[in-house]
N, CA, C and O atoms as a GROMACS GRO file, in nm:
protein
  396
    1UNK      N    1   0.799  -0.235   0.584
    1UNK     CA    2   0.924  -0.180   0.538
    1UNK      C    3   0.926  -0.030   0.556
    1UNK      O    4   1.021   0.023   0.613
    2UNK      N    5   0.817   0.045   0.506
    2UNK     CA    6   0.839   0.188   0.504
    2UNK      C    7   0.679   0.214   0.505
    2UNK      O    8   0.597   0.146   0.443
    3UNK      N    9   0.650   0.325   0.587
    3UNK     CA   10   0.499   0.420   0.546
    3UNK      C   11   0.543   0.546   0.506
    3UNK      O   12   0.639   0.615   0.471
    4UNK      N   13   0.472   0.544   0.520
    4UNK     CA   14   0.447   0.741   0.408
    4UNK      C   15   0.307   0.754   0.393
    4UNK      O   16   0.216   0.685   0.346
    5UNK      N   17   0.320   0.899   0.465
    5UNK     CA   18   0.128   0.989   0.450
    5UNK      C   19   0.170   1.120   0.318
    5UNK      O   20   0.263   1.201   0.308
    6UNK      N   21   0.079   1.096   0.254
    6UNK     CA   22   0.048   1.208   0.120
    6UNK      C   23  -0.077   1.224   0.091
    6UNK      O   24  -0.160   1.135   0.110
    7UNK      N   25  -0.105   1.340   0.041
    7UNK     CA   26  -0.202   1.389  -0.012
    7UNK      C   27  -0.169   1.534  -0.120
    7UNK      O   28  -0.065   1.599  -0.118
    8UNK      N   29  -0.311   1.566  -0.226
    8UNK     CA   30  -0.284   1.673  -0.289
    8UNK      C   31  -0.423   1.725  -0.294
    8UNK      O   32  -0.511   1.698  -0.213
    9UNK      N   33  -0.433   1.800  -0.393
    9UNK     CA   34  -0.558   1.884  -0.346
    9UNK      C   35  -0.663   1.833  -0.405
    9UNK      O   36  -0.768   1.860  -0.346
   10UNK      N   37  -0.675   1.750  -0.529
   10UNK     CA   38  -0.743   1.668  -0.570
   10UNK      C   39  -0.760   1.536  -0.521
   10UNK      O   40  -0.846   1.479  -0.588
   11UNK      N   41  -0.715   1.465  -0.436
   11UNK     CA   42  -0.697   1.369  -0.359
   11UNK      C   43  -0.710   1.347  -0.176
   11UNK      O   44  -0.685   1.435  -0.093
   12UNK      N   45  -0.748   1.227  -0.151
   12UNK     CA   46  -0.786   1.250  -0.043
   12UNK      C   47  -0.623   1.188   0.051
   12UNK      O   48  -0.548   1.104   0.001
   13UNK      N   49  -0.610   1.224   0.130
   13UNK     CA   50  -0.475   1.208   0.221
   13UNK      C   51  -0.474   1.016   0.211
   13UNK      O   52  -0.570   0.940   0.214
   14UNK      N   53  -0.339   0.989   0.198
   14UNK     CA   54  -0.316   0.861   0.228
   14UNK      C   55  -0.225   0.796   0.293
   14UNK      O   56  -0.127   0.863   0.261
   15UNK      N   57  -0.174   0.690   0.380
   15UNK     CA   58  -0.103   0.652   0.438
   15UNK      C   59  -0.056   0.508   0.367
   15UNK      O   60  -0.145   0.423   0.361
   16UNK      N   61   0.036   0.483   0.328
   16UNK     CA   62   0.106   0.349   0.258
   16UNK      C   63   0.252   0.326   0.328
   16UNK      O   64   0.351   0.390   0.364
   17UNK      N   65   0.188   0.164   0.319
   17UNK     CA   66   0.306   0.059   0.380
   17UNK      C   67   0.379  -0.011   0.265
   17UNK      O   68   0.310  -0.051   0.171
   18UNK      N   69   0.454  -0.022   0.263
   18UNK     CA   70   0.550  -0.094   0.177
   18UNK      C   71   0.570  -0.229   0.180
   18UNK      O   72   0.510  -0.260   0.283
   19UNK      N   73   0.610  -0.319   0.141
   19UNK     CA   74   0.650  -0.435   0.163
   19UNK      C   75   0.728  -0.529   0.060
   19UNK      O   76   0.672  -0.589  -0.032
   20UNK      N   77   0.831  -0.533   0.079
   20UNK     CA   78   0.906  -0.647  -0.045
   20UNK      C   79   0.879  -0.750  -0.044
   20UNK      O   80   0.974  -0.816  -0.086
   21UNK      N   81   0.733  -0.852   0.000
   21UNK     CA   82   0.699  -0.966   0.027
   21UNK      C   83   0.571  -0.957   0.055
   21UNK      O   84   0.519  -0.893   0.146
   22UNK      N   85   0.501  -1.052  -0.059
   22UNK     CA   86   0.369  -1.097   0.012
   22UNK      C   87   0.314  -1.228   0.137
   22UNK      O   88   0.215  -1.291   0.174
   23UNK      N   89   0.456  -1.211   0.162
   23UNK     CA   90   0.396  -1.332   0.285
   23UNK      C   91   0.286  -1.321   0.369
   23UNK      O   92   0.260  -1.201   0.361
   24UNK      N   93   0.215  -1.364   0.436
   24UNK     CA   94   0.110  -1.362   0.507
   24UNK      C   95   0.161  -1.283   0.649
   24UNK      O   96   0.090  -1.203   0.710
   25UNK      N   97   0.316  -1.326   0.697
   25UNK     CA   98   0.343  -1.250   0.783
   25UNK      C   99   0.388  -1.113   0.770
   25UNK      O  100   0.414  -1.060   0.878
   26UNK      N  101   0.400  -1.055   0.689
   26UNK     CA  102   0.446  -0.941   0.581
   26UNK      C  103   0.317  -0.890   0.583
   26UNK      O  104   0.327  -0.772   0.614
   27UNK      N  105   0.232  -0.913   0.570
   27UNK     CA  106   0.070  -0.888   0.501
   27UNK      C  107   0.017  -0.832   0.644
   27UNK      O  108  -0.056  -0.734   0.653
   28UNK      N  109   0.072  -0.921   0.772
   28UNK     CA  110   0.035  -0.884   0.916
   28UNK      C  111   0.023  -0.784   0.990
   28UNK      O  112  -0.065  -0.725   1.053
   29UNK      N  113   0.170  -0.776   0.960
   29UNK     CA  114   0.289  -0.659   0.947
   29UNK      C  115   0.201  -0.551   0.919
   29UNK      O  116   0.128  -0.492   0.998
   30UNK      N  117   0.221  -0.529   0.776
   30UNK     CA  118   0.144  -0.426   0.744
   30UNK      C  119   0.001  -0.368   0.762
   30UNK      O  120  -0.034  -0.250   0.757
   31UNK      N  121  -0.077  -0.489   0.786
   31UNK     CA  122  -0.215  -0.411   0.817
   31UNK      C  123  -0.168  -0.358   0.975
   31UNK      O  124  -0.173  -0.240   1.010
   32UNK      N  125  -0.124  -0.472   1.058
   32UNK     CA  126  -0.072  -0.422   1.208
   32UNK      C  127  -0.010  -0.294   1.186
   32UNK      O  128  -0.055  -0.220   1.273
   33UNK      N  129   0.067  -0.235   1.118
   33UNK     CA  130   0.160  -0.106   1.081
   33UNK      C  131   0.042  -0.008   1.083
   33UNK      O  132   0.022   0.060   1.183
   34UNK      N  133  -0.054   0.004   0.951
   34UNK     CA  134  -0.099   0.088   0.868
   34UNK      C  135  -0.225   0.142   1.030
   34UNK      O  136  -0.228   0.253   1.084
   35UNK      N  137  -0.296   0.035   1.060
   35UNK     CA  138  -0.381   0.057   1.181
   35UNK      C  139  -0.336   0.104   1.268
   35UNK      O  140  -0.412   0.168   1.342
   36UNK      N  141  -0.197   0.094   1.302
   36UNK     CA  142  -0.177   0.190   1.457
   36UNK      C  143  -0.105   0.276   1.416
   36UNK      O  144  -0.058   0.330   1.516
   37UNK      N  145  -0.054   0.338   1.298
   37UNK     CA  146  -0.004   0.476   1.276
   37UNK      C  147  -0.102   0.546   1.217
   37UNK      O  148  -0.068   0.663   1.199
   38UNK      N  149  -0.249   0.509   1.166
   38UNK     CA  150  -0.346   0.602   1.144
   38UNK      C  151  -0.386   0.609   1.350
   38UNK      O  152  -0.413   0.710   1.416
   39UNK      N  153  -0.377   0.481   1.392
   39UNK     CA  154  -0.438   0.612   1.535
   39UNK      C  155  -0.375   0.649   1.613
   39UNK      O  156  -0.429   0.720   1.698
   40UNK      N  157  -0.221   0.620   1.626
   40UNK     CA  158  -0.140   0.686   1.698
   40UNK      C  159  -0.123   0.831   1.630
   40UNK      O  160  -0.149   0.936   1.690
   41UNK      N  161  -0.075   0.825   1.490
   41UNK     CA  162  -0.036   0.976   1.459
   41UNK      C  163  -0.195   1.082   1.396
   41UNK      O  164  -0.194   1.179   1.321
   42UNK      N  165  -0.295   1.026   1.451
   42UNK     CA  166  -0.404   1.118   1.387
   42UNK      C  167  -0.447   1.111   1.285
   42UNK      O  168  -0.522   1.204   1.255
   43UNK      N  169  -0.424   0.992   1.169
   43UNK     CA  170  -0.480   0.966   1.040
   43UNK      C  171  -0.613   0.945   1.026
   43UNK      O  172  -0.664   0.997   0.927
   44UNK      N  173  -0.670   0.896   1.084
   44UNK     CA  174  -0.829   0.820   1.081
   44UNK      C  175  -0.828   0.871   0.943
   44UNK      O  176  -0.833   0.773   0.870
   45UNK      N  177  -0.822   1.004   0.858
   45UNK     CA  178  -0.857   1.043   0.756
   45UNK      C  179  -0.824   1.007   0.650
   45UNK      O  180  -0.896   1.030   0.554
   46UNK      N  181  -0.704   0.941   0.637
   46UNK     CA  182  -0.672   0.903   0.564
   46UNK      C  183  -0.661   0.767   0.488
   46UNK      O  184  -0.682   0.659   0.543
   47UNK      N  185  -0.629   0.781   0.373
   47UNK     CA  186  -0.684   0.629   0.266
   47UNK      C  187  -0.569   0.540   0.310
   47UNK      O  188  -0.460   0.580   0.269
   48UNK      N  189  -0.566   0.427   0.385
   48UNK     CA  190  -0.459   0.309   0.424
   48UNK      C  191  -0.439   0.211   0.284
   48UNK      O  192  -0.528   0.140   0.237
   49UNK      N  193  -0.323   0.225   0.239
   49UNK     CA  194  -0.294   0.137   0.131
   49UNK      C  195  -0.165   0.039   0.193
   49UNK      O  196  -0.088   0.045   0.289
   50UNK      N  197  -0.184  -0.035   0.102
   50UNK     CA  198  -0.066  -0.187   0.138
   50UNK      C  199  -0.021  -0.196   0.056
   50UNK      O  200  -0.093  -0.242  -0.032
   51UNK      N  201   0.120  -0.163   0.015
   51UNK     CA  202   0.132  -0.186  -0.097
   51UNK      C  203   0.269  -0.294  -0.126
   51UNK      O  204   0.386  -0.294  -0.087
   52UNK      N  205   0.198  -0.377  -0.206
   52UNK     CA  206   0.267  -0.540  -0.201
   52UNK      C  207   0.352  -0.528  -0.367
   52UNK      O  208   0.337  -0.446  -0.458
   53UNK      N  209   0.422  -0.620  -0.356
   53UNK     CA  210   0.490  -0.699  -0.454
   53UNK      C  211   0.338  -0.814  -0.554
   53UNK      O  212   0.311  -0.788  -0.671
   54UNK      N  213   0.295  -0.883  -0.508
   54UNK     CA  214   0.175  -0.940  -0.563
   54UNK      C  215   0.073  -0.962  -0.473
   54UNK      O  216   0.092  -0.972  -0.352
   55UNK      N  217  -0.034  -0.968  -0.527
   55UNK     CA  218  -0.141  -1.002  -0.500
   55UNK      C  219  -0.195  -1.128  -0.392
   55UNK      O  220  -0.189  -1.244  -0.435
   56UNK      N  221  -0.239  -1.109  -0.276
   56UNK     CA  222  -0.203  -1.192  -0.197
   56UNK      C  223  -0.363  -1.294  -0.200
   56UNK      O  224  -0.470  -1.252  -0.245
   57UNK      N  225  -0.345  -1.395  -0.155
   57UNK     CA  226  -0.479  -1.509  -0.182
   57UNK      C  227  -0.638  -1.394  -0.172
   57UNK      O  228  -0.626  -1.293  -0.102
   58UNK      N  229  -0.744  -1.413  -0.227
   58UNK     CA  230  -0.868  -1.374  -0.241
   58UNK      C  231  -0.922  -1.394  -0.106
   58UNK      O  232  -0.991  -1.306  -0.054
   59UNK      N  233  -0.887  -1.534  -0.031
   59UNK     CA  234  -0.919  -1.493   0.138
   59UNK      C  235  -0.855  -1.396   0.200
   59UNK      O  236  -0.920  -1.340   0.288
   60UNK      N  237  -0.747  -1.360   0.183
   60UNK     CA  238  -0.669  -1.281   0.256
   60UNK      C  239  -0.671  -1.126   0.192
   60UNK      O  240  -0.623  -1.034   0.259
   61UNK      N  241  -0.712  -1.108   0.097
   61UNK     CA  242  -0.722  -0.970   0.012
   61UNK      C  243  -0.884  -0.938   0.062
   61UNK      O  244  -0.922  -0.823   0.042
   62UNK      N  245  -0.954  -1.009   0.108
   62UNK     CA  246  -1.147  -1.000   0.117
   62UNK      C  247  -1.107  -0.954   0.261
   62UNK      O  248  -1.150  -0.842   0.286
   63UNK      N  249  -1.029  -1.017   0.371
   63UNK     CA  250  -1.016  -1.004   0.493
   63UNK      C  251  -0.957  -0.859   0.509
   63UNK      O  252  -1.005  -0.786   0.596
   64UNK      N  253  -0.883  -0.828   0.451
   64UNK     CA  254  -0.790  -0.677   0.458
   64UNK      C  255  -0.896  -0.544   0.397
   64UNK      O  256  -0.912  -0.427   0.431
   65UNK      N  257  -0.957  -0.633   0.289
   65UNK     CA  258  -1.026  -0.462   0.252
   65UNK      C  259  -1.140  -0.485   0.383
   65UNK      O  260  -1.154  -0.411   0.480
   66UNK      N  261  -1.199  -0.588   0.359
   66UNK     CA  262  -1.300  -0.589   0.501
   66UNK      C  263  -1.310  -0.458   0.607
   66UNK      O  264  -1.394  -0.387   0.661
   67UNK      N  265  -1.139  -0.479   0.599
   67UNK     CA  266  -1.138  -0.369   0.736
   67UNK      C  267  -1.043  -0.241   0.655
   67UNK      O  268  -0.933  -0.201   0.692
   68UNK      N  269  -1.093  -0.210   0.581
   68UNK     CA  270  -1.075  -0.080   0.533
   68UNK      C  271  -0.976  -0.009   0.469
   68UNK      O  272  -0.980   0.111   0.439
   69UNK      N  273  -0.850  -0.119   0.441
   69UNK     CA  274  -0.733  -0.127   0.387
   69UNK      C  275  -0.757  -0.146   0.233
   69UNK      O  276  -0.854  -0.215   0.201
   70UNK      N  277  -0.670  -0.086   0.122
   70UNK     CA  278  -0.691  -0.095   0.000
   70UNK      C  279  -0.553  -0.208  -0.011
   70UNK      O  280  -0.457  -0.189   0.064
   71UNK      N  281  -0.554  -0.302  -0.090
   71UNK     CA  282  -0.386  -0.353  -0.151
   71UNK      C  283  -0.398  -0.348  -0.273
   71UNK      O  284  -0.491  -0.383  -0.346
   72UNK      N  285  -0.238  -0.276  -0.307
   72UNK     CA  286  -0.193  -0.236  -0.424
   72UNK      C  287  -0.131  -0.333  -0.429
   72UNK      O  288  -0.116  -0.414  -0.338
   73UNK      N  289  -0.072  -0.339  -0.573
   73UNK     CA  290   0.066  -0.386  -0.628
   73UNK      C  291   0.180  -0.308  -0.681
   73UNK      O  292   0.159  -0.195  -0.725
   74UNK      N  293   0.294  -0.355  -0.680
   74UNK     CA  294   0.409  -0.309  -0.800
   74UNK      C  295   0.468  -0.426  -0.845
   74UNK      O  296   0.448  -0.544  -0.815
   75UNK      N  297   0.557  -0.364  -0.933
   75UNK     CA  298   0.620  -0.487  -1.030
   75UNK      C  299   0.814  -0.417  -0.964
   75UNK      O  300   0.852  -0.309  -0.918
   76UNK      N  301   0.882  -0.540  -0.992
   76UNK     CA  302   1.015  -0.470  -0.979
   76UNK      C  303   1.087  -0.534  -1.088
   76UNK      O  304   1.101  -0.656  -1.075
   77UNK      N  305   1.144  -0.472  -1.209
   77UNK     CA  306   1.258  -0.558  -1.313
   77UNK      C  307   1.375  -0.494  -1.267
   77UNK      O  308   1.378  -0.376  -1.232
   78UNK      N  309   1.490  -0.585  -1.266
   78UNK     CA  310   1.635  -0.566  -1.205
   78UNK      C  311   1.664  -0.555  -1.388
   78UNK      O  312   1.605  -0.636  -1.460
   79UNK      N  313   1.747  -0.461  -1.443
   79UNK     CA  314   1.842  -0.469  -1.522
   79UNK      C  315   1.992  -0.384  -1.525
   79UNK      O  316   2.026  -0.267  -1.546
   80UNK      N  317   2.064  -0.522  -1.488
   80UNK     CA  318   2.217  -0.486  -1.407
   80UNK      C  319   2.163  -0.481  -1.218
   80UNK      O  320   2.121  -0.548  -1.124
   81UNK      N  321   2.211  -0.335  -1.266
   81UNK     CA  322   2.239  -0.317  -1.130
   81UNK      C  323   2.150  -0.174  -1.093
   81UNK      O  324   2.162  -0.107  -0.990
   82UNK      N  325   2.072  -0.153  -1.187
   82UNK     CA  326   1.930  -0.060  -1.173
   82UNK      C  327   1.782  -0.191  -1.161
   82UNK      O  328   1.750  -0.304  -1.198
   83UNK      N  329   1.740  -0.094  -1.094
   83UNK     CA  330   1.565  -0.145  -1.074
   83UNK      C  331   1.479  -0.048  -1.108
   83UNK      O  332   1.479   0.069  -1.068
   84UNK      N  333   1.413  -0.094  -1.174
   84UNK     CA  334   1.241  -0.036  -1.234
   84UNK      C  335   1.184  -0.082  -1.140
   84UNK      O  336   1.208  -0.182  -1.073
   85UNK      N  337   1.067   0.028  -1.129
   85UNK     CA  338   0.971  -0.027  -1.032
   85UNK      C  339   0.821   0.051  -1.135
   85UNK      O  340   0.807   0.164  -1.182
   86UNK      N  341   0.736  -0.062  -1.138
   86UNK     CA  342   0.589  -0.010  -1.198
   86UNK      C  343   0.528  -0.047  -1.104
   86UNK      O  344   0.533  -0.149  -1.035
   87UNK      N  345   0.437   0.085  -1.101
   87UNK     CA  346   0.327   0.110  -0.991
   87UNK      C  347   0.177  -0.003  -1.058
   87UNK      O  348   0.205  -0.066  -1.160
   88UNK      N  349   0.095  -0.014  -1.025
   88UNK     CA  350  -0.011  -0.058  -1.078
   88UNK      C  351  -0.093   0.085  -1.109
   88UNK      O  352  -0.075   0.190  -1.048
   89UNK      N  353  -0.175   0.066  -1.205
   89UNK     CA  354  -0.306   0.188  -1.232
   89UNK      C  355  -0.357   0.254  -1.112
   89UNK      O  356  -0.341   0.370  -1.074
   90UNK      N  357  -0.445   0.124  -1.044
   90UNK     CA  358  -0.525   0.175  -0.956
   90UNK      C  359  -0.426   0.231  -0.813
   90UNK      O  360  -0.463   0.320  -0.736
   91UNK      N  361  -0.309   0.164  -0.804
   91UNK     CA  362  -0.260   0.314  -0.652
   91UNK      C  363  -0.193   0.401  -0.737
   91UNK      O  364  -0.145   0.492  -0.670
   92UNK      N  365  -0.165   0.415  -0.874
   92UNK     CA  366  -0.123   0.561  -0.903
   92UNK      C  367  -0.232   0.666  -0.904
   92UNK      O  368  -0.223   0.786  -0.883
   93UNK      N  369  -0.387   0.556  -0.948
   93UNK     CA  370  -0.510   0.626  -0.946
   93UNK      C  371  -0.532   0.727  -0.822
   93UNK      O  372  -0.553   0.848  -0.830
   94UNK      N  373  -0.522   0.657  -0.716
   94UNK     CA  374  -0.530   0.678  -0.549
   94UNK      C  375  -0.441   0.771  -0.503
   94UNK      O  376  -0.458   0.823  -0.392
   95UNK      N  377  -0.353   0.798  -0.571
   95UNK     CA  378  -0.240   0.903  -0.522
   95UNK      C  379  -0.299   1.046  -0.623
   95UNK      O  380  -0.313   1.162  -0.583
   96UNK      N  381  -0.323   0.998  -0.745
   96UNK     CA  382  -0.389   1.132  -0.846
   96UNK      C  383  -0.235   1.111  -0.922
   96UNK      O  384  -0.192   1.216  -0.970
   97UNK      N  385  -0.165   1.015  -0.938
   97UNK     CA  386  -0.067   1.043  -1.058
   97UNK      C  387  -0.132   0.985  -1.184
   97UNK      O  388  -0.216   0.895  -1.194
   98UNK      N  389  -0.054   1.079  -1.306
   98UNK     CA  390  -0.089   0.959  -1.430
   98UNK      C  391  -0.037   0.843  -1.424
   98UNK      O  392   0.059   0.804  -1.358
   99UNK      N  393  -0.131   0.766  -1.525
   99UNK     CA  394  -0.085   0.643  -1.565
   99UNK      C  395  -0.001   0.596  -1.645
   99UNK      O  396   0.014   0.474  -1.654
   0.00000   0.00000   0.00000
């Protein structure tokens, strides 16, 4: 859906993919995404996050960090016609925001 590279001075640079779906082809997507815009645009340095809607099967979450990818979560509550979105701990950890 979307990447974005950040970093701060307490933190190490990161690159995150977005995704409104944990499908497996979604999941593809994104590691395919996150891997060729760290070496097309010069990232190698930076921390590759995935960041999903839920948690995708324990085979498929073992296979992704394997190769060096972190996956996050968020939560989304619709009320009306606004959306909340909660980050999980650990990628607000990864970015250096509070919790």
């Amino acid at each position: 859906m979307k990447s974005t590279a950040s970093s701060s001075p307490s933190h190490p640079a990161i690159l995150i993919e977005i995704k409104t779906s944990a499908s497996a082809a979604d999941i593809y997507e994104g590691v395919g995404l996150l891997v060729l815009y760290s070496r097309m645009l010069d990232l190698s340095d930076h921390r590759r996050i995935l960041l999903l809607p839920s948690k995708p099967s324990a085979t498929l979450l073992s296979a992704v960090e394997a190769e060096g990818l972190m996956i996050s979560t968020y939560d989304v509550t619709m009320d009306g016609k606004a959306a909340r979105v909660d980050f999980s701990d650990a990628f607000l950890s990864e970015c250096g925001l509070p919790r």
